[in-house]
VEXDREN-472256 format. One record per residue (C-alpha): x, y, z; residue number from 1; residue in three letters. Coordinates in steps of 0.1 Angstrom, whole numbers. Each point is the difference from the previous one (the first is absolute). Example, Ala and Ser with C-alpha at 12.3 -4.5 7.8 and 13.67 -1.06 7.14 Angstrom:
BEGIN
xx:123; yy:-45; zz:78; num:1; residuo:Ala
xx:14; yy:34; zz:-7; num:2; residuo:Ser
***
This chain:
BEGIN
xx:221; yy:203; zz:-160; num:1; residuo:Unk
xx:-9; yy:-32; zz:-17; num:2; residuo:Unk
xx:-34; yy:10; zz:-3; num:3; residuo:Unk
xx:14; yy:28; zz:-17; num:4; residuo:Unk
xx:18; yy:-23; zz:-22; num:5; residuo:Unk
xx:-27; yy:-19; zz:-6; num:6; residuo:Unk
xx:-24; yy:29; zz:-12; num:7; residuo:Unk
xx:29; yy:12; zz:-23; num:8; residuo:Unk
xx:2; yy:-35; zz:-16; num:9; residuo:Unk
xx:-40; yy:-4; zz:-3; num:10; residuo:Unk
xx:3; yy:32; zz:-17; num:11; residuo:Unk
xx:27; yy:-4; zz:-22; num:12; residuo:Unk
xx:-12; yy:-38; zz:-12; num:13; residuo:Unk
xx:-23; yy:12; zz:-27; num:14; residuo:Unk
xx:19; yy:28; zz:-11; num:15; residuo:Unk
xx:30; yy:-26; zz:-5; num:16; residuo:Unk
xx:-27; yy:-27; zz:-17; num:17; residuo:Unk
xx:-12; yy:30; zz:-24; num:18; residuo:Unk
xx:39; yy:5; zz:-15; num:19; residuo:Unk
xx:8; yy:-39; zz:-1; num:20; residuo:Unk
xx:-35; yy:-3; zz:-17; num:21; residuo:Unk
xx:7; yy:33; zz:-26; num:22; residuo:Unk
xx:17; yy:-3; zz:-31; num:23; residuo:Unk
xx:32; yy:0; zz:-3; num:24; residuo:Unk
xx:1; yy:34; zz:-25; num:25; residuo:Unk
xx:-26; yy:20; zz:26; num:26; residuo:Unk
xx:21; yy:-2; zz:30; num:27; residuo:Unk
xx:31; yy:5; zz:-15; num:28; residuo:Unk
xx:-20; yy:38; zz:-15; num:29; residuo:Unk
xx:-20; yy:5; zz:32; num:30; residuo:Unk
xx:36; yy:-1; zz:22; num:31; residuo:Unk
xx:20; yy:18; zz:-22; num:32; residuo:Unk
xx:-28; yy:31; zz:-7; num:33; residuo:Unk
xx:-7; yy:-4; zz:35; num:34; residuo:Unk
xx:39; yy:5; zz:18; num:35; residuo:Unk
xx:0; yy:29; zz:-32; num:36; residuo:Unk
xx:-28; yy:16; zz:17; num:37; residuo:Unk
xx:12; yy:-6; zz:36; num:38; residuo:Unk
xx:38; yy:11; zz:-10; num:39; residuo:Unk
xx:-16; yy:34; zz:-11; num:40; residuo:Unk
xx:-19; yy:5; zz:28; num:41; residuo:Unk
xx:27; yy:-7; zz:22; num:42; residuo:Unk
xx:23; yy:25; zz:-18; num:43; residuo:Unk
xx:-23; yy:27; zz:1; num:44; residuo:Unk
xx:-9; yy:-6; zz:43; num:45; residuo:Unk
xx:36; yy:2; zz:9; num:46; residuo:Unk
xx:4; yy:33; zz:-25; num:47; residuo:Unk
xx:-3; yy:34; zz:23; num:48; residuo:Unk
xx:-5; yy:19; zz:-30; num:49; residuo:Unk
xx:-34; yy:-22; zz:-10; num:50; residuo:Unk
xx:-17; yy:8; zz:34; num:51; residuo:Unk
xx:4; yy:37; zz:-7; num:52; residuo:Unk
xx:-11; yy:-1; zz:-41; num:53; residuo:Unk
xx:29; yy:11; zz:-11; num:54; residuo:Unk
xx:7; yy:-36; zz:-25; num:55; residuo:Unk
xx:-36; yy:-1; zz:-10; num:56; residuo:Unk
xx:5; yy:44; zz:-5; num:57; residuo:Unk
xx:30; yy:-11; zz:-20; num:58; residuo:Unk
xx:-15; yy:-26; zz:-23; num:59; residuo:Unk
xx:-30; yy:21; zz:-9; num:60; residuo:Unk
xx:28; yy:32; zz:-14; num:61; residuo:Unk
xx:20; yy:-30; zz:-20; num:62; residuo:Unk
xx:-28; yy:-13; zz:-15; num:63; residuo:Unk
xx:-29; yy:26; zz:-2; num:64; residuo:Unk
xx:11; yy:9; zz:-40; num:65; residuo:Unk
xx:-5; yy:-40; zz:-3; num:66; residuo:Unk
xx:-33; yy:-7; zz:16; num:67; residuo:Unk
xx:-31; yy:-4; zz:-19; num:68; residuo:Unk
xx:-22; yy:38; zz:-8; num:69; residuo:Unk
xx:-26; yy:-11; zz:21; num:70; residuo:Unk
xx:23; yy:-18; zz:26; num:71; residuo:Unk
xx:16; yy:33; zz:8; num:72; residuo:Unk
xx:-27; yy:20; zz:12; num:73; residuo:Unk
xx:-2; yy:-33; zz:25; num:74; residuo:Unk
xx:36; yy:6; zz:12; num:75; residuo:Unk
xx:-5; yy:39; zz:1; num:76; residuo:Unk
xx:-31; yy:0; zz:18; num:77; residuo:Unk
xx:-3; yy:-34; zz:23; num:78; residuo:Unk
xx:35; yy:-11; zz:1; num:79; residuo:Unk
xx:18; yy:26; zz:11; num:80; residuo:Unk
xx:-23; yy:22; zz:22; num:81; residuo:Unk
xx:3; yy:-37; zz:21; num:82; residuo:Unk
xx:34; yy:-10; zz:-4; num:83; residuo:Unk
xx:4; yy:-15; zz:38; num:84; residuo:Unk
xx:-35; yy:-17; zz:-1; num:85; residuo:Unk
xx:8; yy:-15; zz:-35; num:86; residuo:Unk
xx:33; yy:-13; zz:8; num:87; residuo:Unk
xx:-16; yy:-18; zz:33; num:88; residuo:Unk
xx:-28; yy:-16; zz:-28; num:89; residuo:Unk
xx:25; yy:-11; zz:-24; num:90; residuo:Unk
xx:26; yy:-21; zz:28; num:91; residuo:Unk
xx:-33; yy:-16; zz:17; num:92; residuo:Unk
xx:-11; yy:-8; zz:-38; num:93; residuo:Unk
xx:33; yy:-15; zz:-5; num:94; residuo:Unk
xx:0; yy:-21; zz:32; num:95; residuo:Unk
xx:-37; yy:-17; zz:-6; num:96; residuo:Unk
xx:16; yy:-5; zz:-36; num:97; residuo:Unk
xx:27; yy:-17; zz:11; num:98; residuo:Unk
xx:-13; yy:-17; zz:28; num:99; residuo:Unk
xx:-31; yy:-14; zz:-15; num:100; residuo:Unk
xx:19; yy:-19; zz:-31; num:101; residuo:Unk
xx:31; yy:-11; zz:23; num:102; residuo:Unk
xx:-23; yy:-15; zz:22; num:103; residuo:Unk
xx:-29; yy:-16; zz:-26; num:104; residuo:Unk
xx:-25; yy:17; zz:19; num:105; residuo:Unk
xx:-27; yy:26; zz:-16; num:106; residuo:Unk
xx:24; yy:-4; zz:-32; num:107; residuo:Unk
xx:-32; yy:19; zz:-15; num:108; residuo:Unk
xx:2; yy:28; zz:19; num:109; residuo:Unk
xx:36; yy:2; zz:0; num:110; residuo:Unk
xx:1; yy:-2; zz:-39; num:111; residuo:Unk
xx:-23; yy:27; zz:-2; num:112; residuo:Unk
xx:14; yy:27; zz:25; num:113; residuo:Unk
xx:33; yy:-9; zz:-20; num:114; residuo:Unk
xx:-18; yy:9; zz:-32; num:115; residuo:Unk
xx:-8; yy:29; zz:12; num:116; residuo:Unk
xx:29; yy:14; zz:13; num:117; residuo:Unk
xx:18; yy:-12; zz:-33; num:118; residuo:Unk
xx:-24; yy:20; zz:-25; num:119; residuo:Unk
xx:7; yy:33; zz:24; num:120; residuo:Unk
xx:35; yy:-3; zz:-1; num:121; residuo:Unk
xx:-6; yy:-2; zz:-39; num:122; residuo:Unk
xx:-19; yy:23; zz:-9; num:123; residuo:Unk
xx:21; yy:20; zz:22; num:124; residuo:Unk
xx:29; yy:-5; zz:-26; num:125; residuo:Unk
xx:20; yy:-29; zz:19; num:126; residuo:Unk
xx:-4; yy:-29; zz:-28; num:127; residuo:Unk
xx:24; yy:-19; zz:11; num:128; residuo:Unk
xx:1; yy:-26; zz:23; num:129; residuo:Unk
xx:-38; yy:9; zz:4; num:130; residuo:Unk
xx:-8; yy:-18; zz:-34; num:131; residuo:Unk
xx:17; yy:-24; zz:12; num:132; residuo:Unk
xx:-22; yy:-9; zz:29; num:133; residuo:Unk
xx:-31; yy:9; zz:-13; num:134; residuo:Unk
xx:2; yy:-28; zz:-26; num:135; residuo:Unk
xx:11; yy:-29; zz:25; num:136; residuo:Unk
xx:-31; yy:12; zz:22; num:137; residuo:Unk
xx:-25; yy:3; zz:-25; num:138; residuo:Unk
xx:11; yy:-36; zz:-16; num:139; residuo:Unk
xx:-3; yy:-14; zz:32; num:140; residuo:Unk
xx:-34; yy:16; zz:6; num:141; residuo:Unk
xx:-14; yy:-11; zz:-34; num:142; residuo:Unk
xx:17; yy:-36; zz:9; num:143; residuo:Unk
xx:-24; yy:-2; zz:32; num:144; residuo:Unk
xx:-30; yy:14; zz:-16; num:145; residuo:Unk
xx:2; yy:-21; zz:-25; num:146; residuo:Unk
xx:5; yy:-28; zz:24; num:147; residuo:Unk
xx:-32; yy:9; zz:17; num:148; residuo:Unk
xx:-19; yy:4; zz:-30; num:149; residuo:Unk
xx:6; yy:-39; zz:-11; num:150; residuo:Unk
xx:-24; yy:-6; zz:28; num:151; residuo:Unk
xx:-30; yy:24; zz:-18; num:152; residuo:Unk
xx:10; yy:27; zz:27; num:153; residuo:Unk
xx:12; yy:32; zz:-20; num:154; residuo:Unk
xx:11; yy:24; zz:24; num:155; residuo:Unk
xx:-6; yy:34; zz:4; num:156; residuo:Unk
xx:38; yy:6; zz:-8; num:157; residuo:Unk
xx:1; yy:-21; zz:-36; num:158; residuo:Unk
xx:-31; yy:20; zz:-8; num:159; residuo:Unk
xx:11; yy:38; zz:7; num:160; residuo:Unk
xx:34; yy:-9; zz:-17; num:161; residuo:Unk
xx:-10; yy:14; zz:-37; num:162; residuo:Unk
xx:-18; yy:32; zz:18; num:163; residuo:Unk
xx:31; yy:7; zz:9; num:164; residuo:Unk
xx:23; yy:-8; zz:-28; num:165; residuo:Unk
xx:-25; yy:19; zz:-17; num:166; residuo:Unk
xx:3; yy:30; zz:25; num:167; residuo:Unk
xx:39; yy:-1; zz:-3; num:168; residuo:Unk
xx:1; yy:-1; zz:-41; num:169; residuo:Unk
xx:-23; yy:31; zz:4; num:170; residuo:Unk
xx:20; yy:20; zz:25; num:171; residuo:Unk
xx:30; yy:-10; zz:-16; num:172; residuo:Unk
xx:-4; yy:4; zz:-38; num:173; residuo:Unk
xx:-3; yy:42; zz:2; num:174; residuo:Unk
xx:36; yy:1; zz:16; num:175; residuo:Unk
xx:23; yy:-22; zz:-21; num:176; residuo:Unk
xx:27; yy:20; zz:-12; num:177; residuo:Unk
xx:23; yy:-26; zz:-21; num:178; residuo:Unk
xx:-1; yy:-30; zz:-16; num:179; residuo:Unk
xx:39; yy:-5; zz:-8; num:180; residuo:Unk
xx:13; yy:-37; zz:13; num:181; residuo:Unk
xx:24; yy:14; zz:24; num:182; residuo:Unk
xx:-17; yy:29; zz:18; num:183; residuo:Unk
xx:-36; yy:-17; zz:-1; num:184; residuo:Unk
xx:9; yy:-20; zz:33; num:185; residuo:Unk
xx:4; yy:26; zz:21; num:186; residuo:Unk
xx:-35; yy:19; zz:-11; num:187; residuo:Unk
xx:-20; yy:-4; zz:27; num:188; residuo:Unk
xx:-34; yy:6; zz:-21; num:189; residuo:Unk
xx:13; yy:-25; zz:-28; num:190; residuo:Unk
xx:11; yy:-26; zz:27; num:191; residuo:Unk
xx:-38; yy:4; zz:17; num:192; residuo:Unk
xx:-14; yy:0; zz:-36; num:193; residuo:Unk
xx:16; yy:-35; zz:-10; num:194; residuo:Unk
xx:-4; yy:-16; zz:33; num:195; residuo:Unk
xx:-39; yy:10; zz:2; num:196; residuo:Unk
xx:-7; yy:-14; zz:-32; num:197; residuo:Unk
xx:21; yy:-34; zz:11; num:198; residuo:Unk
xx:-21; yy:0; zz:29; num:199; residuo:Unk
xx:-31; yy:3; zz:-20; num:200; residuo:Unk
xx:6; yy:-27; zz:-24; num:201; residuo:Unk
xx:13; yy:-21; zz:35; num:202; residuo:Unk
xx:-33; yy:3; zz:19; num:203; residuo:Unk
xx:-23; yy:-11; zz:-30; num:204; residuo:Unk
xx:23; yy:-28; zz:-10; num:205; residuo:Unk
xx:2; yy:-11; zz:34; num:206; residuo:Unk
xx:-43; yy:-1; zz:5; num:207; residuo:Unk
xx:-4; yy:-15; zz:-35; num:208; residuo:Unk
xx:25; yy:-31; zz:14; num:209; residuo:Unk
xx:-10; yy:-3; zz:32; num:210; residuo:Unk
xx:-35; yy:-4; zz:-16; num:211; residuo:Unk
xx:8; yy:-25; zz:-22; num:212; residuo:Unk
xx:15; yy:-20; zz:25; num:213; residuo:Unk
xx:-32; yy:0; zz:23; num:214; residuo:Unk
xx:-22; yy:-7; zz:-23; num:215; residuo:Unk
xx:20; yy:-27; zz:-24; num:216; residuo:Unk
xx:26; yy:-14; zz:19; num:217; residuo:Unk
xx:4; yy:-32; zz:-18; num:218; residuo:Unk
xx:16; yy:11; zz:-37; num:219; residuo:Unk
xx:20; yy:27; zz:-7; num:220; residuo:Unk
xx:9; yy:9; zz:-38; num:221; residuo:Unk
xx:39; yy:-5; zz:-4; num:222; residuo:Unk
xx:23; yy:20; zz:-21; num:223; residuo:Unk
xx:28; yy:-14; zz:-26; num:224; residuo:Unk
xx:26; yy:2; zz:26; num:225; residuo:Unk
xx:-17; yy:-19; zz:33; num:226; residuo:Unk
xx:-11; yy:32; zz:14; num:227; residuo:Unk
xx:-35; yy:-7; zz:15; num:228; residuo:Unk
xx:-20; yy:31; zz:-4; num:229; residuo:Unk
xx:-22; yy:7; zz:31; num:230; residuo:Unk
xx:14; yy:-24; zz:15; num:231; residuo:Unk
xx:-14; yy:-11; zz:36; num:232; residuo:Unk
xx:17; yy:-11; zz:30; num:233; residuo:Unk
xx:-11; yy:-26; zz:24; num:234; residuo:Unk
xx:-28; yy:2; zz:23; num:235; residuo:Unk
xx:-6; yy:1; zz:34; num:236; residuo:Unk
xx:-30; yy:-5; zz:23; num:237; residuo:Unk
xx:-7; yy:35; zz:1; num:238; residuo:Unk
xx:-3; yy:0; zz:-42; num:239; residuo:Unk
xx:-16; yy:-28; zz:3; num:240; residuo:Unk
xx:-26; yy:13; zz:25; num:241; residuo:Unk
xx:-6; yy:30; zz:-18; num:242; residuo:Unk
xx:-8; yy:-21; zz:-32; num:243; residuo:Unk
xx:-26; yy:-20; zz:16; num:244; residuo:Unk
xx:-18; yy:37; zz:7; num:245; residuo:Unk
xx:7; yy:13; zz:-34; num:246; residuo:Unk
xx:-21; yy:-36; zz:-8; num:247; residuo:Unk
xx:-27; yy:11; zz:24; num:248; residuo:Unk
xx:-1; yy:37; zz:-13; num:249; residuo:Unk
xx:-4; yy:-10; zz:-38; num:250; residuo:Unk
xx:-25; yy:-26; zz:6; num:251; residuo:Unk
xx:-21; yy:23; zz:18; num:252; residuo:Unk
xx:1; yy:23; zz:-31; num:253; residuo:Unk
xx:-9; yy:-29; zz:-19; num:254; residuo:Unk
xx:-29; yy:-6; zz:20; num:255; residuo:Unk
xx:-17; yy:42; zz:-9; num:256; residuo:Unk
xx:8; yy:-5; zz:-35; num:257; residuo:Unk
xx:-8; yy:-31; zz:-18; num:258; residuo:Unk
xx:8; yy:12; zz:-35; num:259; residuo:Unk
xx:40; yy:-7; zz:9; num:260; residuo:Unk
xx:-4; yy:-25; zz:24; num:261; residuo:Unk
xx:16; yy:-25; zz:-29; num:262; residuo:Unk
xx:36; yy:26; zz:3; num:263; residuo:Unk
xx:-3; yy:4; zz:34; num:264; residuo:Unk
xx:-1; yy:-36; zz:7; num:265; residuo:Unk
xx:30; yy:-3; zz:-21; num:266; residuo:Unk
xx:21; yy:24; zz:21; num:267; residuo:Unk
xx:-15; yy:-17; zz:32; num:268; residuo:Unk
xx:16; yy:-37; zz:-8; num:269; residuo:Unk
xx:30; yy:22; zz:-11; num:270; residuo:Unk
xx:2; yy:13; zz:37; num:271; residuo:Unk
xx:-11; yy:-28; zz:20; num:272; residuo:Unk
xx:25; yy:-26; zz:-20; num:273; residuo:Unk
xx:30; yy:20; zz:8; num:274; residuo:Unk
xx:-14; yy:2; zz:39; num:275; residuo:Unk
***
C-alpha cells in the first residue's frame, strides 16, 4: 500500500509542478475545455441510445440540410454506414481530449484530437458550442508553438497552420449561403471561412514574433500606448542553450561564405550576448 502511495505521489509530482509553473490564463482554458470534453463524453457512455447509433443517426437527419456540400457525401457515405464504430471513435476522442488538458500531459495531442473532433461536428452543421472550443484550443496551440519557437525551434504544428487555414478558406468559400449579421453565426461554411483565415493570419504572425525574439532579444520597437510589439519573455536555460547553437550554426555558415561573414558576425554577437 505505501509503496503504492508512493508511486502515485512520484507520479503526480510533475504533473502538479507543470500547473503551479503554467500561467495562470492556460490552466484556467486547459481545465475548463478539458471537464467540457470529459462532461460530454460522460453523457454520451451512460446514454443507451449512443451505443446503438440512434443519437449520432439522429443528429445527422437534423442537420444533414446544414452540413457543408462536400461534408454530406461524408455523412452519407462514411458516417452512417458506421454509425456504432463512429460513435465508439468520437467518446474515446473525447476522453484523450479531456484527459490530456486536465491533466497537462500530451496537451499537444490532446489539442489536436479536440480540433479535430470540433471541425467534424462543424462542418456537420453543429456551430455552436463547437466554435467555441475550437478557438480556445487553437489559441492555446498557437501560444505553445510560439513558445517553442522563441527558442529557434518552429514546430511542425506552427508550420502546417496556414496549409490548413488555407485548406479550410477553400473548402469553405463554395458553400456560404448568407452574409446577414444575425444568421451568419450559425453558417457552418461562413464560421469555417472566418476562423481559417484567423488562423492563417495567427500562424504567420506568430513565426514572424517568435523569430524576432530569437534573433534580437534585446530591443523591441514600442507603440504610443506602452504596448511592446514582439515583445519577448524571459529566458530559461533551455533558450539559452539553444542560442549558444544558433551561435555555432551561423558561424559555421560564416566560415563557407566569406562575402557575408561581416553580417553574420553581427547576428553571432547578437546570439551569444543574449546567451
Amino acid at each position: 500500500m505505501q509503496s503504492t502511495i508512493s508511486t502515485f505521489r512520484d507520479k503526480a509530482r510533475p504533473v502538479i509542478s507543470d500547473r503551479l509553473n503554467a500561467p495562470a490564463w492556460v490552466v484556467l482554458v486547459e481545465l475548463f475545455i478539458g471537464f467540457g470534453w470529459i462532461r460530454a463524453a460522460v453523457e454520451k457512455i451512460i446514454d443507451p441510445a449512443w451505443w446503438q447509433g440512434n443519437v449520432l443517426e439522429e443528429f445527422i437527419a437534423v442537420n444533414s440540410t446544414d452540413a457543408l456540400g462536400w461534408y454530406q457525401w461524408f455523412l452519407a457515405g462514411v458516417v452512417s454506414p458506421q454509425l456504432l464504430a463512429i460513435s465508439a471513435v468520437v467518446v474515446i476522442a473525447q476522453v484523450i481530449a479531456g484527459a490530456s488538458l486536465i491533466s497537462g500531459r500530451r496537451v499537444t495531442t490532446g489539442l489536436l484530437v479536440g480540433m479535430f473532433l470540433n471541425l467534424n461536428f462543424i462542418a456537420a452543421g453543429s456551430v455552436n458550442p463547437s466554435i467555441f472550443y475550437l478557438v480556445c484550443q487553437s489559441a492555446l496551440l498557437l501560444a505553445m508553438a510560439q513558445d517553442l519557437a522563441r527558442t529557434g525551434v518552429v514546430s511542425a504544428t506552427l508550420r502546417a497552420m496556414p496549409t490548413v487555414s488555407l485548406v479550410l478558406v477553400a473548402t469553405s468559400l463554395p458553400f456560404v449561403s448568407t452574409i446577414e449579421p444575425s444568421a451568419a453565426v450559425e453558417d457552418p461554411a461562413l464560421v469555417l471561412l472566418f476562423f481559417g483565415l484567423l488562423l492563417g493570419v495567427s500562424s504567420r504572425l506568430g513565426v514572424h514574433n517568435a523569430t524576432l525574439d530569437a534573433l534580437q532579444p534585446a530591443e523591441r520597437p514600442i507603440s504610443a500606448g506602452g504596448r511592446v510589439w514582439f515583445g519577448s519573455r524571459p529566458r530559461h536555460e533551455g533558450h539559452l542553450a539553444a542560442t549558444g547553437q544558433q551561435a555555432d550554426v551561423v558561424q559555421a555558415s560564416c566560415s563557407a561564405s566569406a562575402r557575408n561573414r561581416s553580417v553574420c558576425d553581427g547576428i553571432c554577437r547578437t546570439l551569444q550576448s543574449d546567451g
